[in-house]
C-alpha positions as CSV (number, residue, x, y, z in Angstrom):
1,X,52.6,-17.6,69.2
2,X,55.4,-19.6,68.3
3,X,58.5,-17.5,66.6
4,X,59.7,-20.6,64.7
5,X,58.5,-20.7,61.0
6,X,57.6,-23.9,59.8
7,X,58.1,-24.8,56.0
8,X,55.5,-25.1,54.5
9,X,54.2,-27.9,52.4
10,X,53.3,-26.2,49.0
11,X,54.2,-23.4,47.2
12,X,52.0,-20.3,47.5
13,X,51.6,-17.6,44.5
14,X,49.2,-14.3,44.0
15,X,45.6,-14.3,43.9
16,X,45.8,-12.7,40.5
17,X,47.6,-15.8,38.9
18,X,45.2,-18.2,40.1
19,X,42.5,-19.8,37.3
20,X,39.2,-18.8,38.3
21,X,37.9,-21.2,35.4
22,X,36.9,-24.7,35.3
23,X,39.4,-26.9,32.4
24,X,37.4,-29.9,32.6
25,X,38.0,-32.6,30.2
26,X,35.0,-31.6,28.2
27,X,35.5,-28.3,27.9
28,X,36.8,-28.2,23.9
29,X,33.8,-30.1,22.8
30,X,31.4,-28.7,25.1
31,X,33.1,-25.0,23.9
32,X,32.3,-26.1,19.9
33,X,28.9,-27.3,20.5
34,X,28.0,-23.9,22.7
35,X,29.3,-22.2,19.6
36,X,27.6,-24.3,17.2
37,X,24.3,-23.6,19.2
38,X,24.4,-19.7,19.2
39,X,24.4,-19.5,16.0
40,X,21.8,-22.6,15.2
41,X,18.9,-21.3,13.2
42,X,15.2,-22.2,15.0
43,X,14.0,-25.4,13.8
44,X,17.4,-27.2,13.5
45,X,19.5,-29.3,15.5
46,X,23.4,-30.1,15.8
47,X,24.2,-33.6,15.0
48,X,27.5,-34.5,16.8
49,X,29.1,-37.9,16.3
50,X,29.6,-39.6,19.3
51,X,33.2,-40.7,17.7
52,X,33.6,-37.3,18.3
53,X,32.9,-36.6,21.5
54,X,36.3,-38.2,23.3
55,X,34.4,-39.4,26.5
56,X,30.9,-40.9,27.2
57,X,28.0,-39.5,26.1
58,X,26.9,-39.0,29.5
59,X,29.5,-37.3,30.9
60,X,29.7,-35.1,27.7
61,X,25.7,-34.4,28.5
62,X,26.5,-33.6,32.3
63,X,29.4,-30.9,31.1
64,X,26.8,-30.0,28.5
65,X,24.3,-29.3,31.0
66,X,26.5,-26.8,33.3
67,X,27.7,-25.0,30.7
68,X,24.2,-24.0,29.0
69,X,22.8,-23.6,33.0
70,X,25.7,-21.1,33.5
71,X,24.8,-19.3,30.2
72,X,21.3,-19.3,30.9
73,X,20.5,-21.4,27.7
74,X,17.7,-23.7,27.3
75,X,18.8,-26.7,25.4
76,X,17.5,-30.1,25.0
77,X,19.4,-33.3,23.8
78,X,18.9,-37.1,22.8
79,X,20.6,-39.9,21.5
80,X,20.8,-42.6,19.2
81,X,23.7,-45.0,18.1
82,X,25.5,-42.6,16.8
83,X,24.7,-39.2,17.3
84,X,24.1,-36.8,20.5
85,X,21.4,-33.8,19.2
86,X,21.0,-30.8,20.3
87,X,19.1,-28.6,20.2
88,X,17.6,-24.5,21.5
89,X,14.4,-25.0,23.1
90,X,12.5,-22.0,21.8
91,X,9.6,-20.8,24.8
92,X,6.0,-20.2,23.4
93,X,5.3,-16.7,23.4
């Protein structure tokens, strides 16, 4: 083993201080509309204007779709013109 130290190229911190969360681009309107959706009554759908949404509606679905997978909610969508829905899809008993 070689005595010399070499410098290295970054800097190094603790474990501890390292995020352990994803900060995606997304994640504000992805964190109202999870929100939004625990409290939606059955029946009823959010109506979010795409305007709104500060990226495409696809990539806003994708982000959508990890975060409710990770949460272990079942949610549908769809889209028109001007809105992205969603929706709790409730399981028949």
């Amino acid at each position: 083993m070689n005595p010399r130290r070499i410098a290295a190229n970054f800097r190094t911190l603790d474990l501890g201080d390292v995020p352990h969360s994803r900060s995606g681009k997304n994640k504000k309107i992805v964190s109202m509309i999870l929100k939004d959706l625990i409290q939606l009554k059955e029946g009823a759908a959010l109506r979010v204007p795409l305007t709104e949404l500060g990226n495409t509606k696809e990539n806003v679905r994708s982000a959508l779709n990890r975060a409710t997978r990770g949460a272990k909610l079942n949610v549908a969508t769809a889209t028109d013109e001007n809105y992205l829905y969603v929706w709790n899809v409730i399981k028949p008993a």
